[in-house]
VEXZAMI-693963 format. One record per residue (C-alpha): x, z, y. Coordinates in nm, 4 decimals, decimal comma. Example, Ala and Ser with C-alpha at 12.3 -4.5 7.8 and 13.67 -1.06 7.14 Angstrom:
<nodes>
<node x="1,2300" z="0,7800" y="-0,4500"/>
<node x="1,3670" z="0,7140" y="-0,1060"/>
</nodes>
This chain:
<nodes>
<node x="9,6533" z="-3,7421" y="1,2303"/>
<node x="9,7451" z="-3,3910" y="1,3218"/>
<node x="9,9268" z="-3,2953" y="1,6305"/>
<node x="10,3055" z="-3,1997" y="1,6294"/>
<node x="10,5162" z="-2,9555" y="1,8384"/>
<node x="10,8517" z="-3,1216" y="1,8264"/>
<node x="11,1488" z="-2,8617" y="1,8304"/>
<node x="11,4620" z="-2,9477" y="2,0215"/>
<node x="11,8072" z="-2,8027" y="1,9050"/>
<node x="12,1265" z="-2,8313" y="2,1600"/>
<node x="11,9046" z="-3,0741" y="2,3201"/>
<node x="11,8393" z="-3,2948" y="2,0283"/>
<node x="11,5004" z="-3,3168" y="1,8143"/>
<node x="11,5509" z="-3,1075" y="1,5223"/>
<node x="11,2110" z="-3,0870" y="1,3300"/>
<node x="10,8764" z="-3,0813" y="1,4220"/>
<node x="10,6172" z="-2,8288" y="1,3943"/>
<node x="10,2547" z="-2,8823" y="1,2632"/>
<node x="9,9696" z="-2,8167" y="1,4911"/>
<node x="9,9300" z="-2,7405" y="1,9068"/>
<node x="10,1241" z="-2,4395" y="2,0614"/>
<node x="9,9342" z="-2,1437" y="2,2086"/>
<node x="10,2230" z="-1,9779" y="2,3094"/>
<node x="10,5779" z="-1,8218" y="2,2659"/>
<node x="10,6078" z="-1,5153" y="2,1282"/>
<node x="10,8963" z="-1,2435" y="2,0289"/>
<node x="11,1880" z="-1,2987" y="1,8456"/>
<node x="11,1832" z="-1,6549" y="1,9199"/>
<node x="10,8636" z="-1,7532" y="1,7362"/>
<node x="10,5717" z="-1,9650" y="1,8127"/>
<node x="10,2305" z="-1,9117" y="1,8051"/>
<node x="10,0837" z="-2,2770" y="1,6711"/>
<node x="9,7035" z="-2,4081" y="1,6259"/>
<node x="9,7071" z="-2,5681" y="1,2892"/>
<node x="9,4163" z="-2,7680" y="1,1538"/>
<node x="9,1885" z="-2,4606" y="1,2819"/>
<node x="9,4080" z="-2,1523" y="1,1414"/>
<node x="9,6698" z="-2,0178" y="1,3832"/>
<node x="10,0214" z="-1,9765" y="1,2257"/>
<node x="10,3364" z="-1,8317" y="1,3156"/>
<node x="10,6490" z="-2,0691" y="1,3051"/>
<node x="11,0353" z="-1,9431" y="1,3801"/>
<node x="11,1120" z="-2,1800" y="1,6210"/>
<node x="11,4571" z="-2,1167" y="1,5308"/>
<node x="11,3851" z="-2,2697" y="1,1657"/>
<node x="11,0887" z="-2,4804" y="1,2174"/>
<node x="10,9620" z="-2,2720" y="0,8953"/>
<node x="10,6318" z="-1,9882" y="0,9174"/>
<node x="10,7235" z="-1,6813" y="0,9580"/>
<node x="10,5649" z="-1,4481" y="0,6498"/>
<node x="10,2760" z="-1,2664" y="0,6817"/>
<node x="9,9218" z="-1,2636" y="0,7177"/>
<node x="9,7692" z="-1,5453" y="0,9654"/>
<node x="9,6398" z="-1,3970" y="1,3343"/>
<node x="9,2790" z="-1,4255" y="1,3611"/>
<node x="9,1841" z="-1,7628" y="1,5001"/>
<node x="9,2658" z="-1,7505" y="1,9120"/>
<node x="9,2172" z="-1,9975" y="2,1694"/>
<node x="9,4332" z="-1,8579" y="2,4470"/>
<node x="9,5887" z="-1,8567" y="2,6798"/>
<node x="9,7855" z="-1,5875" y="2,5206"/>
<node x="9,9768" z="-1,2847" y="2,6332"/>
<node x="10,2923" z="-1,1027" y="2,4188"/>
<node x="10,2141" z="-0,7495" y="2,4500"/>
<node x="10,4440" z="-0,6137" y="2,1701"/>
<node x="10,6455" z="-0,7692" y="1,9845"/>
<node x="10,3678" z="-0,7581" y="1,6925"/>
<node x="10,0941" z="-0,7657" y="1,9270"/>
<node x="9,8983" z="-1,0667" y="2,1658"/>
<node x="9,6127" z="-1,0499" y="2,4141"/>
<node x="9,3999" z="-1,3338" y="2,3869"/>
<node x="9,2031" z="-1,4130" y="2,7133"/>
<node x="8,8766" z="-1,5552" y="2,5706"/>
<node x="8,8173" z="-1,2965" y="2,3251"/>
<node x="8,9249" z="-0,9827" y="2,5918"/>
<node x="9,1143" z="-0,8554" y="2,2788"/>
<node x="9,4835" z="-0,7752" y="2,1219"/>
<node x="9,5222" z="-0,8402" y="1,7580"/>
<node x="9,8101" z="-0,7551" y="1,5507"/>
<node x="10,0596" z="-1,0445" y="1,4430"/>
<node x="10,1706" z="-0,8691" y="1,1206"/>
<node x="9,8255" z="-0,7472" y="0,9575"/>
<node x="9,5805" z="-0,9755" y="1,1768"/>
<node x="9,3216" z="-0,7049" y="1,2968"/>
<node x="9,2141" z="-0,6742" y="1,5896"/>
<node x="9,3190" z="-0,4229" y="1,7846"/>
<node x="9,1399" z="-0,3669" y="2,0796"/>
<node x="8,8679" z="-0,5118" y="2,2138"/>
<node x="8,6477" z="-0,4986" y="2,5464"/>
<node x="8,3588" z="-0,7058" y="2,6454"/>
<node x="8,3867" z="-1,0359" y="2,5342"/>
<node x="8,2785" z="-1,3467" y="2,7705"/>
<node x="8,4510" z="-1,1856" y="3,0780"/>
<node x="8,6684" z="-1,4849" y="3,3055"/>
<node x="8,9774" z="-1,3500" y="3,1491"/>
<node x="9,1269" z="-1,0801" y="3,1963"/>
<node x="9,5610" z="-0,9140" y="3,1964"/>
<node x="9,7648" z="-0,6695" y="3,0185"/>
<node x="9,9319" z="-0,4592" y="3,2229"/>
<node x="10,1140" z="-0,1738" y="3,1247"/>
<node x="9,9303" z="0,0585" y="2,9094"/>
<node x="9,6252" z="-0,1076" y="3,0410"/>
<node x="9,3460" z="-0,4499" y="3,0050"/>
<node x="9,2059" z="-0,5635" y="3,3668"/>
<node x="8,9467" z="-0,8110" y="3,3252"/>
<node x="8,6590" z="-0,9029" y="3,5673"/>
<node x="8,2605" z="-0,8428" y="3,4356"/>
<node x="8,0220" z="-0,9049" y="3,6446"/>
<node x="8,1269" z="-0,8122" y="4,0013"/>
<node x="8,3545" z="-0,5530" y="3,8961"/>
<node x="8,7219" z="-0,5198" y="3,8156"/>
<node x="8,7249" z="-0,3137" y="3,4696"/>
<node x="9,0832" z="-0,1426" y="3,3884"/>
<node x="9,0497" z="0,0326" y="3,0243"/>
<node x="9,3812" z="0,1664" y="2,7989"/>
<node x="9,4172" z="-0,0109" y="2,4723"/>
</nodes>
């Protein structure tokens, strides 16, 4: 049986969405994990939001536009409306933050800051 995310409206369950949340994202949408393919739902509707699917991420995310996300595991941003990726630095780091203008993530003994 597949998981459900169950959406709340004025504190009542209004529908439930398909899959297990990776995260919030702009505009009110969620990022959900459905059977495998990541989808965005308007968590104002319950319905998907159009558009391409986001490459496959495990997350934790992070919303750095509101058409872009950082995924952790990966070390890269993808676009929400066309799917590609990006940016990208080494992969297999322990995870790594957006901030500002820049990616900080940790290889080896190091602190690595590059601009995306």
């Amino acid at each position: 049986m597949p998981e459900l995310t169950a959406r709340h409206l004025n504190d009542k369950l209004s529908t439930q969405l398909p899959g297990t949340p990776l995260g919030w994202l702009a505009n009110d949408n969620i990022l959900q994990n459905v059977n495998g393919n990541d989808m965005v739902y308007s968590a104002a509707t319950g319905a998907p939001v159009g558009g391409p699917s986001p490459p496959a991420v495990t997350g934790p995310i992070q919303v750095v536009t509101a058409d872009s996300i950082y995924d952790q595991p990966t070390n890269a941003i993808y676009s929400l409306t066309t799917g590609a990726k990006t940016w990208s630095g080494v992969a297999n780091t322990s995870g790594g933050v957006v901030a500002g203008s820049r990616v900080a993530y940790v290889l080896g003994n190091q602190l690595v800051t590059e601009p995306y």
